[in-house]
N, C-alpha and C positions, 0 to 999 in steps of 0.2 A: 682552719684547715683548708677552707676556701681558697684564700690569699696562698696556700702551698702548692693547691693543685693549679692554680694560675701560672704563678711561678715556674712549676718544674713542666706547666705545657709551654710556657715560653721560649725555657732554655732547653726543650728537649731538641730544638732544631739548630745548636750551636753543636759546632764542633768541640771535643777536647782540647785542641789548641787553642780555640776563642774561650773556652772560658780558665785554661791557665793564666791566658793575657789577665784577663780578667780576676782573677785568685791575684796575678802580681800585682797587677793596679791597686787592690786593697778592695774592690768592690765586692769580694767575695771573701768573708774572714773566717776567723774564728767563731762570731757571732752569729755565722750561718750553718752551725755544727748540724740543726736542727733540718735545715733542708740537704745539706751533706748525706744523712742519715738517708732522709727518703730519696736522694738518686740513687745510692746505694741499694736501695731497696727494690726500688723499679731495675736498676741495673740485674740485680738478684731474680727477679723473675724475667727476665728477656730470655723469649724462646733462641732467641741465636747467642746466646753469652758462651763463652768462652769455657771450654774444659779446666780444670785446674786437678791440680796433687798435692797431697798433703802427706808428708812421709815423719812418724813417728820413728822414731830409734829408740833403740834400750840398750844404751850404754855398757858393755858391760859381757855381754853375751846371756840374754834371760832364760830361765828354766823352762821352758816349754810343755817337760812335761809337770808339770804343776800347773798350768796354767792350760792348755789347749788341748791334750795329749796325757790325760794324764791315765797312770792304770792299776787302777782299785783292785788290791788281794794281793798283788805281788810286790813283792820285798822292795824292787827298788820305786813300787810307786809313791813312799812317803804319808804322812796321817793326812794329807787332804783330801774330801770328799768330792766328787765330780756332780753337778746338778744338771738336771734335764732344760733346754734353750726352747725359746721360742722355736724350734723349726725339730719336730720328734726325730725321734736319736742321735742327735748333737748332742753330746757333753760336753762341758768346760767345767773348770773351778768352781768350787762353792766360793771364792772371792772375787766372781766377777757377776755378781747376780745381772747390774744393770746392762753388761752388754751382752749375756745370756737372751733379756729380754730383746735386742738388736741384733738377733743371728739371722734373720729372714734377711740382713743385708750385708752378712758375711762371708766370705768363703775362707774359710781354711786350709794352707796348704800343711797336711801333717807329714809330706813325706821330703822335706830337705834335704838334701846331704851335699857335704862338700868337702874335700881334702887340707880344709884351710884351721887352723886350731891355735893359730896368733894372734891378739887380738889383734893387732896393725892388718898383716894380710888378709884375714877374714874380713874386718872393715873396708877394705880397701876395692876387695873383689863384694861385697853386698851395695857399694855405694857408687860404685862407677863400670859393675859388669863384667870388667877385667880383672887380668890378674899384675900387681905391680914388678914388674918386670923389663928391664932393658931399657931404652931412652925415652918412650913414649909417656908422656903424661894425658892420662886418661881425664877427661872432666867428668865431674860429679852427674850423680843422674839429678840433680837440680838445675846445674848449668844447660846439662844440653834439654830439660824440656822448656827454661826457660828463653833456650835457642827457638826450638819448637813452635812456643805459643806465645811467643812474646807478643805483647801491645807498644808501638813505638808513642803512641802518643800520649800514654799515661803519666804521670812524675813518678809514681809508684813502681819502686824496681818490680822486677818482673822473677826475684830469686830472694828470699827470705830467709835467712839459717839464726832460729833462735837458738841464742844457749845452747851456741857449737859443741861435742865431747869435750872436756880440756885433755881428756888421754890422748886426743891424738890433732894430730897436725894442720893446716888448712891445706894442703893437697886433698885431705878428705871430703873437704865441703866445697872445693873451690875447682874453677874452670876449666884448669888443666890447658890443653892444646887452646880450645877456643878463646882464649883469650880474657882481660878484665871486663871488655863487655859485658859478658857472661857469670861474672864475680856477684857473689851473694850478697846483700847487704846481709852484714852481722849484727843482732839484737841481742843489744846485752839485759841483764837483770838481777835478780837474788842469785849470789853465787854458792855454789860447795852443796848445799844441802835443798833438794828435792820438796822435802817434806819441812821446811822452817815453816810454819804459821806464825809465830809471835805478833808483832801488830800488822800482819798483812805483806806478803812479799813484795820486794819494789816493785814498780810499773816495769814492764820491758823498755828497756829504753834504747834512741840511738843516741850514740854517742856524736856530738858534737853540732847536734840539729839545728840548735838555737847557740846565736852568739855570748860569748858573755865579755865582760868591763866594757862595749861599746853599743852605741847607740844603733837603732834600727839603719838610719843612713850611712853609721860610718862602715857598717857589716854591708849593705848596698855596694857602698861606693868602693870598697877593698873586695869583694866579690867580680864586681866588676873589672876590676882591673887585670885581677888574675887571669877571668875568662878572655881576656884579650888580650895577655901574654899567652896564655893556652896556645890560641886561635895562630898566633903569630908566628910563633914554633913547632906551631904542625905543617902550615905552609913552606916553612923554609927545610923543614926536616919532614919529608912524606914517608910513609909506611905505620904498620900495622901497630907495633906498639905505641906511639906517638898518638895516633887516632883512638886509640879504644879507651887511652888514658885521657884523653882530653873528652872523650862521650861520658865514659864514666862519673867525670869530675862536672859535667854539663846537667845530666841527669840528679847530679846529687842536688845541686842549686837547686834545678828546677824544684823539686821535693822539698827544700827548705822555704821557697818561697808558693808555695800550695797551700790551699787547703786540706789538699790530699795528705798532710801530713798527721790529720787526726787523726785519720786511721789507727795510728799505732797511740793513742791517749782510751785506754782501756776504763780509766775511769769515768768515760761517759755512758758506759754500760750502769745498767741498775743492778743494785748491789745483790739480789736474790739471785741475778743470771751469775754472776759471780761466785757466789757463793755453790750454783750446781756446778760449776767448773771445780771447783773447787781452791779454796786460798793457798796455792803452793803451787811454785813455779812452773809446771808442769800444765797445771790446770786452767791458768793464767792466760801461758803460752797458747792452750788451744782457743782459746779462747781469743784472742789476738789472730790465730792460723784462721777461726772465721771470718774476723773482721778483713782480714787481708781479700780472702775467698772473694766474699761481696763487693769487694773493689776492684776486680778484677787483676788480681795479682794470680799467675799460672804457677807458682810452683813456694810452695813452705814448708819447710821440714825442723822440727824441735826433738828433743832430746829428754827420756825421761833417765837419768843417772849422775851420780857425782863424777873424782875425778875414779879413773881404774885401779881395782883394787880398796877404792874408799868405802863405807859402810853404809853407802848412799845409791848404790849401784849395784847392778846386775850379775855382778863377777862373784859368786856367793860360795867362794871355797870353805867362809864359813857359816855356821848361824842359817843355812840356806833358806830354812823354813820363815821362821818369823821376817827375817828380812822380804822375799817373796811377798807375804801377805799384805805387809807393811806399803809397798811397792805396788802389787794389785790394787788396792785402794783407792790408791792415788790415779793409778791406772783407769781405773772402773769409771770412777766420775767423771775424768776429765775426758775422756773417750768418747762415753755414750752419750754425755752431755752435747758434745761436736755434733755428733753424727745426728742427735733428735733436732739439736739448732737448725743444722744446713736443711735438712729433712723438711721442719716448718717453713722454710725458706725458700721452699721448692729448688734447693741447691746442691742436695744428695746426689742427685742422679749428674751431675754434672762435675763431681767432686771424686777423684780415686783418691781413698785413701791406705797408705801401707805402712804397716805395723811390721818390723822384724830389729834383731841384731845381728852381729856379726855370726851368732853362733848360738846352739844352746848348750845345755848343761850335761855330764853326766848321768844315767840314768842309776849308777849305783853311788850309791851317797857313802861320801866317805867319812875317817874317824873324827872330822871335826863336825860331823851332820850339817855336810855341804857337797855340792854340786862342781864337778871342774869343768875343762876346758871338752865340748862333745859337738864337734862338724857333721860326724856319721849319720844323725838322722836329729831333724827339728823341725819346727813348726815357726810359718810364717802367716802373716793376715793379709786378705785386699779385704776393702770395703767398699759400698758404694759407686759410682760411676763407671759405667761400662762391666759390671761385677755381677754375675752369676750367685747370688747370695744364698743362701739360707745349704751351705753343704760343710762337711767337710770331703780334702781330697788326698787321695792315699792315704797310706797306713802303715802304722809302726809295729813291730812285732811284739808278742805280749811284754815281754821286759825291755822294750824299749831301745833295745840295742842296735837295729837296724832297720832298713824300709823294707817293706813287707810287698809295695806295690807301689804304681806309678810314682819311682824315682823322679824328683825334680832338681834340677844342679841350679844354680843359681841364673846363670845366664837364659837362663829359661823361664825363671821368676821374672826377671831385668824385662826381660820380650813379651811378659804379658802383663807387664806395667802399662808398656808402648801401647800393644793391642786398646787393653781399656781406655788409652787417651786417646784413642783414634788414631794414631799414627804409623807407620811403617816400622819394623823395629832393623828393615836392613836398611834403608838409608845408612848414607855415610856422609861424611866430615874429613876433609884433610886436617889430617894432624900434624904437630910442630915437625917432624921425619920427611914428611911430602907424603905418606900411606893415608890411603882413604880406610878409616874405620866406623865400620857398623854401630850403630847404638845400641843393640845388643849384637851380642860375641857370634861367628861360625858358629854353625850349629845347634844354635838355640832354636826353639821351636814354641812360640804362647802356649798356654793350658788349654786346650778347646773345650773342656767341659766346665770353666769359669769365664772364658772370653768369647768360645767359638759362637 
């Protein structure tokens, strides 16, 4: 241990570019996963480290009230029971005991509402603020916090989308105006089914990281070559698409000839941390959305649903109940497990995390004892960084049909996203039109009694 803290006081005076040199030269490898681990660590506790977001999806549009909201005695609240949380008179779910126990660092917004009841538009206006409409292509709220808080000097993108929805398009996860800069790296993994265990879901993987039928130099020397056609072609052809494509394609190198590229080899975690993520895609992914955290990666968002309409996801027109619980489970562990990790890690308070879907569900349950398609009133989560925890905010009326009090539209979630990560939510961005747009919409306003 000696020889470690030697080590990480030596290279604590190097820059990140000195020791990429250094990862490429091979003096820093694989072999060193072990000291990788602990700059991560010191990284993790550095009072000045970097804000990061971590944005959960559920696929699907989730029942909310089953889950956050929910309301015992009356017909449309369904057989499940609501339990008392760490923080007195908060109720949730009796299927979410463990993050019951983690409401002192929740806030709940129960009063939702919005016009949108498709899944496409729904998603569309919950992931990028806006509404999809006219020529402007809006970037995702990944893109622009990863515009935001970018690290240039990392190899480690600075925008992460595990196990994107397959219902819906990369317009949804993807940069929109700001360009491929700003492009997610996409992690792929165990497809279709959420909840597979059988012998252990794949590792999250990128696709294409490592060469294959050629030898380490011939993947050098053909890398190489490219990067200097790249280079060649952006000089002779200047502008903006040309440049972001040849950054992008720079950045990826870099990444493949890193260290940094452990990050994402989940199986150097020990297997009990794994096992409270729990073994299914989901639980995986968060588990990975930590490991990114600690490396200073600003912005990861995963997906717990199959594809729309599959029996794996959120869209519960049927079966609504047992699916939900099924679903909570998976939920439960892999959630509070995140939040108690970052939390040991003194990385809570540095970390927003946001729980929502496009939409939630009907409150009167229809003949197949399921939940449709319900914008008019649902419940979304912040967590952690910069987050007012232990409340819930507004209220739904007793059958659930409407908001009762401090109405929240979406564009106004979006704006106290921003708030918790420090940021301005009216800053603007010219867009692909030449229009400078906001990061949150006209007229948004953050929640002051979670952000103010």
């Amino acid at each position: 241990m000696s020889n470690l803290r030697s080590l990480l006081a030596k290279t604590s005076m190097l820059s990140r570019r000195e020791l990429l040199k250094l990862s490429a030269a091979g003096v820093i490898g694989g072999s060193m996963s072990g000291w990788f681990e602990a700059m991560a660590h010191g990284a993790a506790h550095d009072p000045q480290r970097r804000r990061a977001c971590i944005l959960l999806w559920m696929t699907g549009g989730p029942s909310t009230i089953d889950l956050f909201d929910l309301k015992p005695g009356h017909p449309n609240g369904g057989p499940f029971r609501e339990i008392q949380t760490a923080v007195p008179g908060v109720r949730i779910s009796e299927h979410l005991p463990r993050l019951a126990s983690n409401m002192a660092d929740m806030a709940i917004v129960r009063s939702m509402s919005s016009r949108e009841g498709d899944h496409g538009r729904a998603a569309y206006l919950l992931r990028t603020g806006y509404l999809q409409q006219g020529p402007i292509r809006y970037p995702s709220l990944g893109s622009l916090v990863s515009k935001e808080l970018a690290n240039e000097e990392t190899p480690l993108p600075n925008f992460v989308s595990l196990y994107p929805p397959q219902g819906f398009g990369p317009e949804f996860y993807g940069a929109g105006f700001l360009g491929p800069r700003y492009a997610p790296l996409v992690v792929t993994g165990t497809p279709a089914n959420p909840q597979d265990m059988g012998a252990g879901p794949q590792a999250p993987r990128i696709p294409n990281l490592q060469p294959e039928g050629v030898s380490p130099a011939q993947a050098d020397a053909r890398v190489d070559l490219l990067l200097d056609m790249e280079r060649e072609f952006v000089s002779r052809n200047p502008g903006l698409s040309p440049q972001s494509h040849a950054t992008a394609y720079e950045r990826a190198v870099r990444l493949m000839r890193s260290a940094a590229a452990a990050a994402f080899n989940i199986e150097e975690e020990p297997a009990h941390v794994r096992d409270q993520y729990g073994r299914n895609q989901f639980g995986q992914g968060c588990l990975l959305a930590r490991r990114l955290v600690e490396r200073g990666v600003p912005f990861i968002e995963l997906s717990l649903g199959g594809n729309l309409g599959g029996p794996n996801d959120w869209d519960t027109h049927g079966q609504n109940f047992p699916r939900v619980q099924a679903l909570s489970q998976i939920l439960d562990s892999a959630w509070a497990t995140l939040m108690e990790d970052l939390r040991a890690r003194g990385m809570l308070e540095t970390t927003t995390i946001v729980w929502m879907g496009e939409f939630g569900r009907t409150p009167r349950i229809n003949g197949q004892g399921g939940r449709d398609h319900w914008p008019n009133s649902f419940s979304a989560v912040l967590a952690g960084g910069g987050i007012r925890g232990g409340q819930a905010y507004g209220r739904t009326s007793p059958d659930g049909l409407a908001v009762d009090s401090d109405p929240t539209s979406s564009k106004s979630f979006i704006a106290t996203v921003w708030r918790a990560l420090g940021i301005d939510h009216t800053k603007t961005n010219l867009s692909n039109v030449g229009r400078p747009i906001r990061l949150a919409d006209n007229g948004s306003t953050p929640i002051a009694d979670i952000v103010g």
